[in-house]
C-alpha angles and dihedrals in degrees: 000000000000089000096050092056093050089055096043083051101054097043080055089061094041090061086048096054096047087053089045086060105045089050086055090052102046093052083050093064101049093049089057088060097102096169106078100171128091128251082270088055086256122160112245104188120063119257133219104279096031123128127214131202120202139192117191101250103208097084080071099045092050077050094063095031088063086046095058093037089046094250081281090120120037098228118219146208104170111122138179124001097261095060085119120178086321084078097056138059104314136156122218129218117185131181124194109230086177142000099281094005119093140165113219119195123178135204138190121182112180124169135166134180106181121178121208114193122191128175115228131175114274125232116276142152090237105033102232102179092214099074112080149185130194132250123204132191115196107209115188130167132175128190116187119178126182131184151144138185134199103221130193120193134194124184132116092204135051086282107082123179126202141172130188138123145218142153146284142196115195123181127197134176148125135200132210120199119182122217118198131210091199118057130219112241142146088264095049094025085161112042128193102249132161119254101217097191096055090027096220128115102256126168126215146136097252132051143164116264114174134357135183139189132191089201088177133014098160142155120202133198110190144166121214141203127182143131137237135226118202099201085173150002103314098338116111141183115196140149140206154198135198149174111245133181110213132206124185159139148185141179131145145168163280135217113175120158120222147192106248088184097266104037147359118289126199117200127186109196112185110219120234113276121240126198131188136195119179144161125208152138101272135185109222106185095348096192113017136169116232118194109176129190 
C-alpha cells in the first residue's frame, strides 16, 4: 500500500514538473519577442499616459454556454462570496501612470423603477363587480458599486502578468410601497385589495404598505493576481483572482395598516439586522476585454 502511494506520489510531481516546464517555456517564448508593433508598425503594449476601457466579458460567455446546452441549463460564473461589484455588470476604466504601473477603478450604476396595476372591486354597500378601483405596487431597486485598484505588471511579450490590490463599496436595495383604490374605514374595516404576491383579489383588515431591504452595505480589502493577453494593438483579454476581506450588513422594514377594532392603525416594524465579515479567494472579473487608447 505504502508503495502504491509512493508511486502514485511521484507520477503526481512528475505531472507537475512537466507543467512547470511548459509554463517556463512558454513565458520564454513570449519574452524573446522583441517586436512589439504590429504589421502597420503599431504599438501593441500601453504606454505610460494611456488610458483603457473594460467591459467584464462572462455575461458573453453564459450567453454562449446556454446556446450550446439549449438554454435548458443557466450557466454561471459567479464564484466565492467575496466576488463584490467586481462580479456584475461593470464597467472598468485604467490609466497608465507608468509604463507597467496603473491605476483601475470600476464603477456599476442600476437602477429600476417597475408599476404593477390590478383592478379590484370597489367598496360598495351592495358588491357589483363591475365597478372597479386600481391597485398599484411600486417596485424600485438601486445597485451602486464602487471600486479602484493599484496594479503593477511585469511581462516582455503579449502576455503580461500584474498584481496589485485595492477596495470597494458596493450598495444594493429595492423598496415596494403599496397604494390602494379602496380605503380602510370604520364603514369598509375589511377592503377588497390585490395580493401581489399571491396575485389573487383577498379582503382583510389588515395589508402590507410599504417594505424595504438594504440586501448589501459592504466594504472589501482585497489583494489581486491575474494575467493579460494583448491579442492585438492595444486590445486585450485577461482574468484574475484575489484574496478579499469583506465587511457588511443589511436590514430593513415593514409598514402594514391594520383594523384594531375602532380605527386604523399604521405599524412600522424594523427587520433584524444581519452582518457579515468574511475572507476568501475570490474571481473579480474573471474573464474581462481591455481596448486602450
Amino acid at each position: 500500500m505504502i508503495t502504491k502511494c509512493l508511486i502514485n506520489s511521484l507520477s503526481i510531481m512528475k505531472k507537475i514538473t512537466v507543467l512547470i516546464c511548459a509554463l517556463f517555456l512558454v513565458g520564454g517564448i513570449f519574452a524573446q519577442e522583441v517586436n512589439m508593433t504590429s504589421k502597420r508598425g503599431e504599438k501593441i503594449l500601453p504606454e505610460q499616459g494611456e488610458m483603457a476601457l473594460g467591459i467584464d466579458a462572462m455575461p458573453i460567455l453564459e450567453f454562449f454556454g446556454d446556446m450550446f446546452n439549449g438554454y435548458s441549463v443557466g450557466n454561471s460564473t459567479t464564484l466565492g462570496f467575496i466576488n463584490g461589484l467586481y462580479a456584475n455588470n461593470v464597467i472598468y476604466v485604467k490609466y497608465y501612470l507608468e509604463d507597467q504601473v496603473a491605476i483601475r477603478g470600476a464603477l456599476r450604476l442600476g437602477y429600476t423603477n417597475w408599476i404593477d396595476q390590478e383592478f379590484v372591486t370597489a367598496n360598495q354597500e351592495v358588491p357589483d363587480p363591475l365597478v372597479q378601483v386600481t391597485d398599484k405596487n411600486i417596485f424600485n431597486s438601486t445597485n451602486i458599486g464602487l471600486g479602484a485598484d493599484y496594479l503593477m505588471y511585469r511581462g516582455k511579450g503579449r502576455v503580461q502578468g500584474y498584481f496589485g490590490g485595492g477596495a470597494f463599496i458596493n450598495y444594493s436595495a429595492w423598496t415596494d410601497k403599496y397604494v390602494y383604490g379602496n380605503q380602510m374605514t370604520t364603514e369598509y374595516q375589511s377592503p377588497a385589495y390585490w395580493d401581489f404576491a399571491a396575485d389573487i383579489q383577498r379582503t382583510g383588515s389588515q395589508r402590507l404598505l410599504e417594505q424595504y431591504n438594504n440586501l448589501d452595505l459592504g466594504l472589501s480589502l482585497r489583494g489581486v493576481i491575474g494575467v493579460e493577453y494583448f491579442f492585438a494593438p492595444k486590445i486585450s483579454i485577461g482574468g484574475e483572482m484575489g484574496l478579499g476581506f469583506n465587511v457588511s450588513r443589511d436590514g430593513g422594514y415593514q409598514t402594514i395598516e391594520r383594523w384594531t377594532g375602532t380605527e386604523r392603525e399604521v405599524v412600522t416594524t424594523k427587520r433584524a439586522v444581519d452582518s457579515f465579515i468574511g475572507i476568501d479567494n475570490f474571481t473579480s472579473g474573471s474573464m474581462f476585454i481591455m481596448f486602450h487608447f
